[in-house]
N, C-alpha and C positions, 0 to 999 in steps of 0.2 A: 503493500500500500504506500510505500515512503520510498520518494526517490533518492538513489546514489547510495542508500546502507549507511554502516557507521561512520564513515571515510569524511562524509556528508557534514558531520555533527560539527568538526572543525572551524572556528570562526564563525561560527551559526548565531545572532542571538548575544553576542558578548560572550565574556569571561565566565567559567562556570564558577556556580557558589556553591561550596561547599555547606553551608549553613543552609540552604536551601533544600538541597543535597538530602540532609537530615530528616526534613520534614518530609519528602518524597520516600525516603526509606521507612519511616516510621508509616507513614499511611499504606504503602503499599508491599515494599518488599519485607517489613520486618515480621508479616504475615506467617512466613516460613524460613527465608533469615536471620542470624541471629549477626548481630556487628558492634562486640564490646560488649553491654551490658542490656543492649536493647534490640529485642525481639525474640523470636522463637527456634530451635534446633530442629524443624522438619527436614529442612534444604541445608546444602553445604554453611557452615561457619563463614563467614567475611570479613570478619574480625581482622586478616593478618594479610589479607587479598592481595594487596599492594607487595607483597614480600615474595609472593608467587608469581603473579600475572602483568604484563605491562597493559599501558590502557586500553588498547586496541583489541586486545582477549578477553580484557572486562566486557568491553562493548559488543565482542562477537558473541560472548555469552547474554549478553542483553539479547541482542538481536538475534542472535538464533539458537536457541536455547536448551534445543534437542541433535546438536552436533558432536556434543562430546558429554556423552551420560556414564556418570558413575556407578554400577550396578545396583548397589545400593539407593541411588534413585530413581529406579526404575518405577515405571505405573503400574498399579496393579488394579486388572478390574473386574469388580465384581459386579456380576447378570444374575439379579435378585428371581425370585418367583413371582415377586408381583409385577415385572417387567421393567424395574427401574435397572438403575445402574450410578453406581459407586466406582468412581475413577478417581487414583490417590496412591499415596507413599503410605504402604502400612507400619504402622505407627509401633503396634503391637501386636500381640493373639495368645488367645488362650483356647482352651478347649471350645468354649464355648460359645467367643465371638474374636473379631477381628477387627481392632481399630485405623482408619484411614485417615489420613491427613487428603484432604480435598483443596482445588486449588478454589471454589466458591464461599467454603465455609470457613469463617474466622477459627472454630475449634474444629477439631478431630469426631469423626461421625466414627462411631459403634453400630456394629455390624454382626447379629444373631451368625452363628455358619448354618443353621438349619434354616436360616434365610436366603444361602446363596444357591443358585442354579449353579453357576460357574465363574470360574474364577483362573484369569489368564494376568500374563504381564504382555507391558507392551514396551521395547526401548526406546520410552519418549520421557520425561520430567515432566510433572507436574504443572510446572512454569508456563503458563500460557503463552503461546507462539506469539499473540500480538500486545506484550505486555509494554512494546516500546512504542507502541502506536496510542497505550492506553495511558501514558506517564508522560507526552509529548517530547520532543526534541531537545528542548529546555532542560526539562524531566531527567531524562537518560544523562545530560550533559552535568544537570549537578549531583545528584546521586554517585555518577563514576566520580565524580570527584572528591564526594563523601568517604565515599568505600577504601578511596587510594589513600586517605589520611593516613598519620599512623597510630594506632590506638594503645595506648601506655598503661 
């Protein structure tokens, strides 16, 4: 939907802010995120990001977000018997249910197993495909720039 990719974001818009940044991770990525002391351990840690990744692999991880999936987050979905469906990074399981982290739901959906029909993985991330179309250009520009801090 956005022309040129991440390459694009360069000079777009002014200088990115960091502080801005913040508030773009807190509303949306800290969902499954976690970066320092704020947000949640569904999705990879970002906390140290910047010590790994230079900014262009942040961004290709923005923008494409099912290019390099760590098994561990892989989706797992469940085809209930009343013909829904649960798509998410299982969170837990016990005998007797299975919890999901969902990319809709703020918390973790529980999940009966005498509820499931079936239950497959797929090698995609949770991370919704048009998450940089949904956090605008701006968006993506202060955030990476949040993420790449260094957090002490």
């Amino acid at each position: 939907p956005r022309g040129g990719g991440p390459g694009s974001l360069a000079g777009r818009g002014g200088a990115p802010n960091a502080a801005e940044g913040g508030g773009v991770f807190r509303e949306t990525c800290a969902q499954c995120h976690r970066y320092g002391t704020v947000g949640k351990d569904f999705a990879p840690d970002l906390t140290r990001v910047a010590e790994r990744l230079q900014r262009r692999d942040i961004l290709r991880s923005i923008f494409f977000p099912n290019e390099k999936v760590d098994p561990k987050y892989t989706t797992t979905v469940l085809a209930l018997k009343d013909d829904k469906t649960v798509r998410g990074l299982v969170v837990s399981e016990t005998g007797q249910n299975v919890v999901v982290k969902t990319a809709e739901e703020p918390e973790p959906v529980t999940v009966a197993k005498s509820q499931i029909a079936k239950r497959t993985t797929e090698a995609k991330t949770i991370m919704p495909d048009d998450i940089a179309d949904k956090v605008t250009d701006a968006g993506v520009r202060d955030v990476t720039a949040y993420i790449m801090q260094m957090v002490k």
